[in-house]
C-alpha positions in Angstrom: 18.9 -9.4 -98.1 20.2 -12.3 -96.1 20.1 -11.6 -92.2 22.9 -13.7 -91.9 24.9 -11.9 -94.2 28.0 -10.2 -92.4 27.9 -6.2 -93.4 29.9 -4.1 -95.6 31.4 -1.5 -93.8 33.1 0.0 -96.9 30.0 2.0 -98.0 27.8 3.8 -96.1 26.1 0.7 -94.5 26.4 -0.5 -91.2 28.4 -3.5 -91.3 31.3 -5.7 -90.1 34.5 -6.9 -92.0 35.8 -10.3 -92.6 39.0 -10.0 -90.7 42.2 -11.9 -90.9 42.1 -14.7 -88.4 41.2 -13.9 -84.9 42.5 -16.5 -82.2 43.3 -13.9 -78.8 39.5 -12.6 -78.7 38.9 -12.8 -74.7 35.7 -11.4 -74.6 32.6 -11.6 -76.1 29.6 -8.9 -75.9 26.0 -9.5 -76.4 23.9 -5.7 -76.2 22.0 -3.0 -77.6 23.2 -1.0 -80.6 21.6 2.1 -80.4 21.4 5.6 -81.8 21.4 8.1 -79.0 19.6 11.4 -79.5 21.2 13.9 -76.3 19.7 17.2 -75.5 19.6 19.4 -72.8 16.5 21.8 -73.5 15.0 24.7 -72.7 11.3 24.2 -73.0 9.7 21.5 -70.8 6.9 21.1 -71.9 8.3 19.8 -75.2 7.5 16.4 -73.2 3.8 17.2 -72.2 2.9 17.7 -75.7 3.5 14.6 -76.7 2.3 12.7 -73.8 5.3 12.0 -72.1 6.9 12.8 -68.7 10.0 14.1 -67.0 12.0 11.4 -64.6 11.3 8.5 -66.4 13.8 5.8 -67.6 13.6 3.3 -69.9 10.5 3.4 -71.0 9.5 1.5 -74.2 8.8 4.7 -76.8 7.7 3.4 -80.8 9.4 5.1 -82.8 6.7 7.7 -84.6 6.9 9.1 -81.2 10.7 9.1 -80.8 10.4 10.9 -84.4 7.8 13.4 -82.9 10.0 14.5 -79.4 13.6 15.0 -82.0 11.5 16.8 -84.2 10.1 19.1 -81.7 13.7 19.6 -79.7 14.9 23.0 -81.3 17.8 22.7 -83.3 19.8 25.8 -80.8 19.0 23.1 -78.1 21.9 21.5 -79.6 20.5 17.9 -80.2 23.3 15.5 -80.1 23.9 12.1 -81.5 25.7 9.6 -80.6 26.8 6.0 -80.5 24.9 4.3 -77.5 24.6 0.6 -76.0 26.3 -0.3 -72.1 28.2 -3.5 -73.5 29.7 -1.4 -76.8 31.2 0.8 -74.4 32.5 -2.1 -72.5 33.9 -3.5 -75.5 35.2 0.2 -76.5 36.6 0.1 -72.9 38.4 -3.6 -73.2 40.2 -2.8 -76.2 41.5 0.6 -75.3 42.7 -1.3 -72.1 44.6 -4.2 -74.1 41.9 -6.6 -73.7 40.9 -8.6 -77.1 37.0 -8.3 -77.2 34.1 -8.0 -80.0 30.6 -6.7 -80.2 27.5 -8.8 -81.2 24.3 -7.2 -82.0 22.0 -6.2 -84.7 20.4 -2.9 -86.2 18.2 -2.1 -89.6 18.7 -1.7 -93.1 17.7 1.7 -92.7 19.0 5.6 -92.3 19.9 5.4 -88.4 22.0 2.0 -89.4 23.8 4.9 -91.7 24.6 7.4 -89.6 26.0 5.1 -87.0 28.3 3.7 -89.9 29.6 7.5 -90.2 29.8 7.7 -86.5 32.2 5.1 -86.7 34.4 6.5 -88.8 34.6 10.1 -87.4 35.7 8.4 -84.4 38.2 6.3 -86.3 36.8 2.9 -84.3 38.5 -0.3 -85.6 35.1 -1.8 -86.9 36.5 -5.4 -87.5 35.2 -6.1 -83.7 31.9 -5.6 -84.6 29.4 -8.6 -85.5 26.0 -6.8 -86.5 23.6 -8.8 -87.8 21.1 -6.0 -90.9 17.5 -6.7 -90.1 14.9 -6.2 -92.8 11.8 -3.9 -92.4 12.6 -3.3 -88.4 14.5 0.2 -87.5 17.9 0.5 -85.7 17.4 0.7 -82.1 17.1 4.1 -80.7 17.4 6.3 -77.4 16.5 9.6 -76.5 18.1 11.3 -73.5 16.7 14.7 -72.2 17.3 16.9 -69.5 16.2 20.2 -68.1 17.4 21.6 -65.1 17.6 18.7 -62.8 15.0 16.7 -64.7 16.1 14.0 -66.7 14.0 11.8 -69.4 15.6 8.5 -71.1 13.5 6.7 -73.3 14.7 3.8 -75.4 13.5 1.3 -78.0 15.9 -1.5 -79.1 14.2 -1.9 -82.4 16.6 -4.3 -84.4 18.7 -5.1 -81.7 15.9 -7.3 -80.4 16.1 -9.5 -83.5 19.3 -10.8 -83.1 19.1 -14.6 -84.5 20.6 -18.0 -83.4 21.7 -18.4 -86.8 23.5 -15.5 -87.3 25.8 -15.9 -84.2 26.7 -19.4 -85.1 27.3 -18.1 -88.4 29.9 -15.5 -86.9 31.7 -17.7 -85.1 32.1 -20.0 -87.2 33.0 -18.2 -90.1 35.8 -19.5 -91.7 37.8 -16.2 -92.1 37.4 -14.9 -88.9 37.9 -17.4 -86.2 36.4 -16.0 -82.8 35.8 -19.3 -80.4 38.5 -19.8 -78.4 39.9 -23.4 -77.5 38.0 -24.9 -74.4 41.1 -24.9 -72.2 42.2 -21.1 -73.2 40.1 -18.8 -71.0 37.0 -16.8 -72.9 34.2 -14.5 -71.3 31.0 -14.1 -72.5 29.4 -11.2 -71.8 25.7 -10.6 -71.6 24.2 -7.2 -71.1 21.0 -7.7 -69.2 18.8 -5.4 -71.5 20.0 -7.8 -74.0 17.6 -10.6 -72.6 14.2 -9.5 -73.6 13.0 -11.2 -76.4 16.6 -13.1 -77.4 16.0 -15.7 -74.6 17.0 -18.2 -77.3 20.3 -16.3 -78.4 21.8 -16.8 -74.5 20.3 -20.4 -73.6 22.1 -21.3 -76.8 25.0 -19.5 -75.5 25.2 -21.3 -71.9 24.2 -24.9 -73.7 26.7 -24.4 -76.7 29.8 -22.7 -75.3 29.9 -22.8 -72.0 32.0 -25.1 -70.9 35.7 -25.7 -69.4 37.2 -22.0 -68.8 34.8 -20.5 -70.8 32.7 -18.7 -68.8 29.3 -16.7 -68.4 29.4 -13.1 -67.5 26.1 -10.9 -66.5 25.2 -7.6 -66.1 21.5 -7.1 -64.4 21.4 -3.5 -66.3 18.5 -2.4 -65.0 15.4 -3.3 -61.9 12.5 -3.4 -65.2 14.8 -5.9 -66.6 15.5 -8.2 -63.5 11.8 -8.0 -62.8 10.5 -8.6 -65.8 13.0 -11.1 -66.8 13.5 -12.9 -63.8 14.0 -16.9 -64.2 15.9 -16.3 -67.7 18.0 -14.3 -65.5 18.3 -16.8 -62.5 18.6 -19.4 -65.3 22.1 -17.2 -66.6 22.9 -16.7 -63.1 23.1 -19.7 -62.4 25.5 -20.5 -65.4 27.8 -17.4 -64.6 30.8 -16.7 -62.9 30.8 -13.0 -63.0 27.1 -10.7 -61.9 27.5 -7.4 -62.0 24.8 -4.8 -60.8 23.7 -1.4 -58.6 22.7 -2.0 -55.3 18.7 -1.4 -56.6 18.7 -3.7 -59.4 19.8 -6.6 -56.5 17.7 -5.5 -54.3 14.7 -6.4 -57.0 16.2 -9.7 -57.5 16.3 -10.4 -53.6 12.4 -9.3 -53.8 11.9 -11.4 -57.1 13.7 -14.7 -55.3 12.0 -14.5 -52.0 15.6 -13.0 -50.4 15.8 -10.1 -47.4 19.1 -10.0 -48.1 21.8 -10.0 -51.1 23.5 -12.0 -48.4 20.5 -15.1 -48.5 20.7 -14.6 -52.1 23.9 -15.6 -52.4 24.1 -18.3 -49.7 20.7 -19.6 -51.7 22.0 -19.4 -55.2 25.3 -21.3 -54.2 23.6 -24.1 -52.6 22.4 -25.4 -55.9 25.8 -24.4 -58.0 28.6 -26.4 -57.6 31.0 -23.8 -60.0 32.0 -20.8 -58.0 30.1 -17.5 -58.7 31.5 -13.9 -58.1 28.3 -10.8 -57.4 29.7 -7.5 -57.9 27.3 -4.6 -56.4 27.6 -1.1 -57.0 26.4 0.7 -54.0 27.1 4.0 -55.4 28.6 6.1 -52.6 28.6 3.2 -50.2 31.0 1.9 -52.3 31.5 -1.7 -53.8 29.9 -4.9 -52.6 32.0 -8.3 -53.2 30.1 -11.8 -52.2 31.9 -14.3 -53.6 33.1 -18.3 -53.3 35.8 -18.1 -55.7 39.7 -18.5 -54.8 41.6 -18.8 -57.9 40.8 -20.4 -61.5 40.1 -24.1 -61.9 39.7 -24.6 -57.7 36.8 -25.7 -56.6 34.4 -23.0 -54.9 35.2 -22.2 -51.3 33.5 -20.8 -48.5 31.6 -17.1 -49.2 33.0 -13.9 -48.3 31.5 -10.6 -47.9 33.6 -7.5 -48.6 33.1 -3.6 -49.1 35.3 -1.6 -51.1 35.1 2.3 -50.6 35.1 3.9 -53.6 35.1 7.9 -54.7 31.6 8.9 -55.4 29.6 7.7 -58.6 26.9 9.1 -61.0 23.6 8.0 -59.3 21.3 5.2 -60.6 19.2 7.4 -62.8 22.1 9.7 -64.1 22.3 8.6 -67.8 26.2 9.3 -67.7 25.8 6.2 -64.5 25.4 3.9 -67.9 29.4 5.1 -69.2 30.6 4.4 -65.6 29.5 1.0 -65.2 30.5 0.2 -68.6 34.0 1.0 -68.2 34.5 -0.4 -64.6 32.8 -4.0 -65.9 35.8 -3.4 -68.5 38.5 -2.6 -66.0 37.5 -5.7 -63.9 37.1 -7.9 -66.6 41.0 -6.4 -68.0 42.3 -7.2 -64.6 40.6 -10.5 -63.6 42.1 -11.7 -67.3 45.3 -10.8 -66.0 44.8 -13.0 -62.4 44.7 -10.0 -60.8 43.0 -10.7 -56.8 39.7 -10.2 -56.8 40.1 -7.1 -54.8 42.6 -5.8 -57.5 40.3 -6.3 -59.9 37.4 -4.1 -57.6 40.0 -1.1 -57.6 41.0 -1.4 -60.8 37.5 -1.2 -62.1 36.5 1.8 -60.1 39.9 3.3 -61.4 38.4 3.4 -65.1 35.0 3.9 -64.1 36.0 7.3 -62.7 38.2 7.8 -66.2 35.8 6.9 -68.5 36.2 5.6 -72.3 37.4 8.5 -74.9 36.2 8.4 -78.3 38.6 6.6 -81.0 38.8 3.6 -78.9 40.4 1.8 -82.1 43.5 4.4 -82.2 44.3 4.6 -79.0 47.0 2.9 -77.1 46.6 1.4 -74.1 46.7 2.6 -70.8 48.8 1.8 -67.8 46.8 -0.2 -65.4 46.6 0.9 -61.7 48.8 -1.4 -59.3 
């Protein structure tokens, strides 16, 4: 089969629709699609026995051991699975809000690629914003979240999702049937997950060289401290293309460490030293609430001079918490909403913490939009 084919959705194949012409799409999503395996168990040593811990996150797992740990979670544990990825909840989050926005990634030709298809449709998504790109002989990304007691386990493996092509995103948007760009004077945001970066280096420096340009603009999420720190000059590299940088307090704190900076603060005087476009850093302090350093004033202006602000915000799922991953999905939404509505920047904080504390409800394809904070 053709990577670069689009996939049928009317069987039991993952895949996306041709759609009828597309021209309001504000938002475009790079992540993860993964299956999400959820249990909370009773025994905890089911982790010791196959070499595993407890309090570990994001550790890279192959998947004959991802097969081992389900197999060994008892089925009155009440194993759980479910549609994962950060920037398909945003998306999720967007549309429920109002906000036109589609989902790029890629999965397998292959059982898990399946059950996410049925997934789908029990929730009744709309599935013509997805562009998924079917990977031969490589398995659908997967995740597996545990917890006993107050120990908590989240191992993933983005499997497929890792082979997302060059060719197959020009491919999507320029498909004939299902226009996606928009014009460079009509305002577009693309949206890169951070865990998104490894190994797809090529995808997003296409992406910055390609499309980014006039009020078309770059939007990052860190995602996670193993990512900044591992990834670090592709991530300065996107950085320095963005607008928007979204991120918890500890994931900036490794890219001060990683740049040389004692402060967010140095980082950002540093980083707009050498950037003549304005640049927005949103930092999620948890409890301390909401960190804005930014030289932006309104659309089109030139930057101006930095401020520092600090929202206070009610209190937030900590770093670690896997449900902290469904939180910062849907605030980076209800930002994103706001800011494409020239809402103030502050607006836009509140607004996001608004839908962060709400959360995304299944059916996101259904639903009609909420009413947005004023």
């Amino acid at each position: 089969m053709d990577i670069n084919t689009i996939m049928d959705l009317s069987c039991s194949r993952l895949s996306c629709v041709n759609t009828k012409q597309i021209s309001t799409i504000k938002v475009l999503a790079f992540g993860n699609l993964l299956l999400n395996y959820n249990a909370s168990i009773d025994d905890p040593n089911i982790l010791r026995r196959h070499r595993q811990s407890w309090n570990k996150f994001d550790a890279d797992v192959n998947f004959d051991k991802f097969s081992e740990i389900t197999s060994d979670i008892n089925i009155n544990e009440s194993l759980k699975v479910e549609l994962s990825g950060s920037a398909l909840r945003t998306v999720r989050a967007l549309r429920q809000l109002g906000t036109e926005a589609i989902f790029f990634s890629a999965c397998g030709d292959d059982q898990a690629s399946k059950i996410i298809s049925r997934l789908l449709k029990m929730e009744d998504m709309d599935r013509s914003f997805l562009r998924v790109q079917t990977v031969e002989n490589v398995p659908t990304g997967r995740r597996v979240s545990l917890s006993y007691n107050d120990s908590r386990a989240l191992y993933t493996n983005c499997g497929a999702s890792a082979q997302f092509s060059v060719n197959f995103l020009e491919f999507a948007i320029n498909d004939k049937n299902s226009s996606i760009l928009r014009p460079e004077n009509r305002v577009q945001i693309f949206y890169i997950e951070g865990c998104f970066i490894p190994k797809r280096e090529a995808v997003t420096t296409f992406i910055v060289r390609s499309y980014i340009q006039g009020r078309r603009y770059i939007a990052l999420n860190l995602s996670a401290e193993h990512i900044v720190r591992q990834n670090f000059n592709h991530l300065l590299y996107i950085v320095s293309n963005a607008l928007f940088v979204f991120g918890n307090s500890a994931e900036f704190h490794e890219f001060c460490e990683c740049w040389g900076a004692s402060s967010t603060r140095e980082l950002a005087e540093g980083i707009v030293k050498n950037k003549q476009a304005p640049i927005i850093f949103v930092i999620n302090k948890g409890d301390d609430g909401i960190d804005l350093i930014s030289n932006y004033f309104r659309e089109g202006c030139a930057p101006g001079p930095l401020t520092f602000q600090t929202f206070n915000v009610p209190p937030s799922a900590g770093e670690d918490d896997p449900s902290a991953e469904v939180s910062d999905a849907c605030f980076v939404a209800g930002f994103l909403h706001a800011w494409l509505q020239k809402k103030e920047l502050s607006q836009c904080v509140r607004v996001g913490c608004h839908y962060a504390a709400k959360g995304v409800q299944p059916g996101s394809g259904s639903e009609s939009k909420p009413t947005t904070p004023t």
